[in-house]
Residue frames as qw, qx, qy, qz and C-alpha x, y, z in Angstrom:
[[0.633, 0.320, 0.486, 0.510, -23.81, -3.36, 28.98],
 [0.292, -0.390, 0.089, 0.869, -22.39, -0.31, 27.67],
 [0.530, 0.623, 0.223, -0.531, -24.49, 1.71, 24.70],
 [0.426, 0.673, -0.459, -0.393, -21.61, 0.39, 21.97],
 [0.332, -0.210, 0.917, -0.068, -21.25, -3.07, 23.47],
 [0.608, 0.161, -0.394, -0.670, -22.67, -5.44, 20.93],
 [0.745, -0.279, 0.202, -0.571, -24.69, -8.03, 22.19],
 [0.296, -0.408, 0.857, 0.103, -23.37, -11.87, 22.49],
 [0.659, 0.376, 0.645, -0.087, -25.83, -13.34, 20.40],
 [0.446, 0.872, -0.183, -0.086, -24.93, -10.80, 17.40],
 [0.309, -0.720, 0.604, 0.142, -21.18, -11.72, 18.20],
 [0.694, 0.116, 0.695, -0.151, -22.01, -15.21, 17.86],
 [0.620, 0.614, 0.475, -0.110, -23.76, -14.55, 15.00],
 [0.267, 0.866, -0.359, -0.224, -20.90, -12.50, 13.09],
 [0.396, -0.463, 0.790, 0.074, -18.39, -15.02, 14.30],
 [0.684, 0.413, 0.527, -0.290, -20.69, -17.68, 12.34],
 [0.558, 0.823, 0.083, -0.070, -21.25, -15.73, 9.07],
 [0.173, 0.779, -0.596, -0.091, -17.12, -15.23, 9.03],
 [0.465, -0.141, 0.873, 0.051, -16.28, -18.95, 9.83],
 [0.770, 0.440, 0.459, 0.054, -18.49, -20.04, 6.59],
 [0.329, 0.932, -0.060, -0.140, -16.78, -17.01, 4.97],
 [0.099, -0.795, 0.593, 0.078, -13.58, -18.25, 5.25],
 [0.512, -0.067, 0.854, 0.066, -14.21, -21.74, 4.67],
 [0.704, 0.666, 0.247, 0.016, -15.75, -21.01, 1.07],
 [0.047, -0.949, 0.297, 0.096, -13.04, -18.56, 0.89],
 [0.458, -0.472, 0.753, 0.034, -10.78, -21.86, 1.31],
 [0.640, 0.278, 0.715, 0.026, -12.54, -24.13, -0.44],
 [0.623, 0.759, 0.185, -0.027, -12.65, -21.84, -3.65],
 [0.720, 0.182, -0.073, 0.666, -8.63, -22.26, -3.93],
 [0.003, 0.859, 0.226, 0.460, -8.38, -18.29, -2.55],
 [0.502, -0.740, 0.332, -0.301, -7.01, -18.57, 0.89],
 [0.555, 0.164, -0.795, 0.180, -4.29, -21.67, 2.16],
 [0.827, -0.491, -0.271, 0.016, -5.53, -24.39, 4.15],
 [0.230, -0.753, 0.513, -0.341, -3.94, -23.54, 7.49],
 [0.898, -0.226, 0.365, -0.097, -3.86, -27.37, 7.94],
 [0.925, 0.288, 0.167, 0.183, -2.51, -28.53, 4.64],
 [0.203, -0.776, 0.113, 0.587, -0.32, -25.23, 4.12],
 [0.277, 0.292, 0.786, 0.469, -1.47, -25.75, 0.55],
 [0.503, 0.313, 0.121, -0.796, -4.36, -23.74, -1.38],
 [0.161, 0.105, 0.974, 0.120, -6.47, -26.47, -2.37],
 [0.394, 0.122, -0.408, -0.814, -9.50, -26.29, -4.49],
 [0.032, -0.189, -0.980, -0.053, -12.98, -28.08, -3.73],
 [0.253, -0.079, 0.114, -0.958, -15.63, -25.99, -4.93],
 [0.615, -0.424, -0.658, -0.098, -18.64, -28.78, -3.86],
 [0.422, -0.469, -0.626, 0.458, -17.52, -27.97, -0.39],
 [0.047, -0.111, 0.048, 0.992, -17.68, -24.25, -1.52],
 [0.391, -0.286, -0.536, -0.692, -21.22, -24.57, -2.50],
 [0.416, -0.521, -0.572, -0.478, -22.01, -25.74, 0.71],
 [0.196, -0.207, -0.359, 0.889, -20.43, -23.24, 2.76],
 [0.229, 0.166, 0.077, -0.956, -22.41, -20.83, 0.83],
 [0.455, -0.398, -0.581, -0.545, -25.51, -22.83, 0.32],
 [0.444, -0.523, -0.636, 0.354, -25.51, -23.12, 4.64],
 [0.245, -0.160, -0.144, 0.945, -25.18, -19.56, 4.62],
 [0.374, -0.184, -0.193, -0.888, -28.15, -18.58, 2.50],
 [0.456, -0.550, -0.679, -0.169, -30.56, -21.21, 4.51],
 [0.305, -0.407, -0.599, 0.618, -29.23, -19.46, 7.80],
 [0.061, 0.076, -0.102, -0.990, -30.23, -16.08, 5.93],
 [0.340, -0.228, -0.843, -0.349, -33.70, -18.15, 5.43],
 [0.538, -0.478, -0.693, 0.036, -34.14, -19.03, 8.47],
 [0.379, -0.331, -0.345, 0.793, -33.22, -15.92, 10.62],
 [0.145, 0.353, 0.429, 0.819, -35.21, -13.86, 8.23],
 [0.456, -0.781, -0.240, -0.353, -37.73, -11.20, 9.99],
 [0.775, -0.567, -0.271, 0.072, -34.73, -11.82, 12.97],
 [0.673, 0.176, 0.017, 0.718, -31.98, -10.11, 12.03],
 [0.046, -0.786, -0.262, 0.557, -31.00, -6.39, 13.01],
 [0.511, 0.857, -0.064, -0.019, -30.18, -4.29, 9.78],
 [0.207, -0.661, 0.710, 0.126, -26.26, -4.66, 10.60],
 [0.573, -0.194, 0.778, 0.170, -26.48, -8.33, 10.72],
 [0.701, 0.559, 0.435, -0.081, -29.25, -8.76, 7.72],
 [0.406, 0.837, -0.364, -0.048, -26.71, -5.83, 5.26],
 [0.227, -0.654, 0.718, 0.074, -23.48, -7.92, 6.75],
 [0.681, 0.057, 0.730, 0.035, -24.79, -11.43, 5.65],
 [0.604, 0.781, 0.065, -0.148, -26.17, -9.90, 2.00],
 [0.175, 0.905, -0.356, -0.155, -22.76, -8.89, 1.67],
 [0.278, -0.505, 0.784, 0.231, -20.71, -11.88, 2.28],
 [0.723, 0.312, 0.605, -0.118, -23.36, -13.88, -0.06],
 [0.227, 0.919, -0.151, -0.284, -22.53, -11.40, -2.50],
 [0.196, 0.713, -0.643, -0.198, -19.15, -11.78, -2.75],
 [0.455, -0.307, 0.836, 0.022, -19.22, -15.22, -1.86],
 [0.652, 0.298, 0.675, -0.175, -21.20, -15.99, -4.85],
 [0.510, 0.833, -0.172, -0.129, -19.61, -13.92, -7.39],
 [0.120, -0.739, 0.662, 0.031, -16.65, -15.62, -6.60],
 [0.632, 0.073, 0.766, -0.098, -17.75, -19.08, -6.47],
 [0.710, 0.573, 0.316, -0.260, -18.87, -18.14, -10.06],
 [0.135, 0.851, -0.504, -0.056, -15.71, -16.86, -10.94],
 [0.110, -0.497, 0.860, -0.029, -13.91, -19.93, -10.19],
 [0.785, 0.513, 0.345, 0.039, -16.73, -22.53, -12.39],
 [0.497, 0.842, -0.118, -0.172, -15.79, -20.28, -15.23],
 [0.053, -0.819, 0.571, -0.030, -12.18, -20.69, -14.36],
 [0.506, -0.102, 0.848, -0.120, -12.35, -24.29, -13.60],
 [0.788, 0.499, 0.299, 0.201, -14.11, -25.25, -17.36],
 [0.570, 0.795, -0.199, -0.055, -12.33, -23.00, -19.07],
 [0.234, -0.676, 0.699, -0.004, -8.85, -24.64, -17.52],
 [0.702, 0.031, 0.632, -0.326, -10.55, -27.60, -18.35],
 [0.729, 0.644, 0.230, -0.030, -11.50, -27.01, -22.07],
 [0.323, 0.726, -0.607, -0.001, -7.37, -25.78, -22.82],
 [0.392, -0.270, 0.879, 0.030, -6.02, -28.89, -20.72],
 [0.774, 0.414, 0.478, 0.032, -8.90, -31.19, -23.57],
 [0.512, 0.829, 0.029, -0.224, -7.75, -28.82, -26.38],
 [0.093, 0.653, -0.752, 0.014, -3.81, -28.99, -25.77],
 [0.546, -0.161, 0.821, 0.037, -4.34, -32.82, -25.51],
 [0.760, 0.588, 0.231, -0.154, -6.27, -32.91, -29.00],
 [0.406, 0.871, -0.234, -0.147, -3.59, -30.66, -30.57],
 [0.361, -0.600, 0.712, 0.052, -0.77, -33.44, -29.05],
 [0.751, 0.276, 0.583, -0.142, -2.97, -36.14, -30.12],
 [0.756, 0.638, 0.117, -0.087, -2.97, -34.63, -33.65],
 [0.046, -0.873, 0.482, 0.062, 1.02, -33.54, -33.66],
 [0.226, -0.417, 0.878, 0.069, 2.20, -37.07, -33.05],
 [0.680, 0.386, 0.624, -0.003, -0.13, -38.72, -35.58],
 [0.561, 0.796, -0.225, -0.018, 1.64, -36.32, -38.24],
 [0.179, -0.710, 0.678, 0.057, 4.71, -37.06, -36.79],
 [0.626, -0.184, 0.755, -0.063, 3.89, -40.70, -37.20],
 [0.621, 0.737, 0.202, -0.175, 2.96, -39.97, -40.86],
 [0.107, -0.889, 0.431, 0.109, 6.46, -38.82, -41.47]]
């Protein structure tokens, strides 16, 4: 093994940490399912991309080299500001889709006043 060759268990282990990354990444409407050829939105399974991600950061803890331990931090990071980002986004799409059904609600009970 060469002095820049990085080891197959680290490989492994990157390979890992991007496969959940990309399936939250999916699952928080962000990326299109390569299956459905759709961006599709199911942030439950997005919670437990990145809730399998922080046990593996759990459990590997004390085992990690500094690469891997800064490289996981980082996709939790984003993967959890994002996931938060897209609650927010998801009520507030929520509370205009209730609000514009009040304001219809109330429109066609004047109209019916008329």
């Amino acid at each position: 093994m060469s002095e820049n060759e990085i080891p197959k268990d680290s490989l492994l282990f990157y390979q890992m940490i991007v496969s959940f990354h990309a399936a939250a990444w999916q699952q928080m409407g962000k990326s299109i399912n390569s299956l459905s050829g759709k961006v599709e939105k199911d942030l439950q399974s997005a919670s437990i991309s990145i809730d399998m991600l922080e046990m593996l950061k759990t459990k590997t803890s004390g085992n990690l080299s500094k690469e891997e331990e800064e490289f996981l931090d980082k996709v939790l990071s984003e993967l959890r500001l994002n996931y938060v980002s897209e609650l927010e986004d998801t009520k507030d799409s929520e509370e205009n889709k209730e609000k514009t059904s009040n304001e219809e609600e109330v429109d066609s009970q004047s109209d019916d006043d008329k």
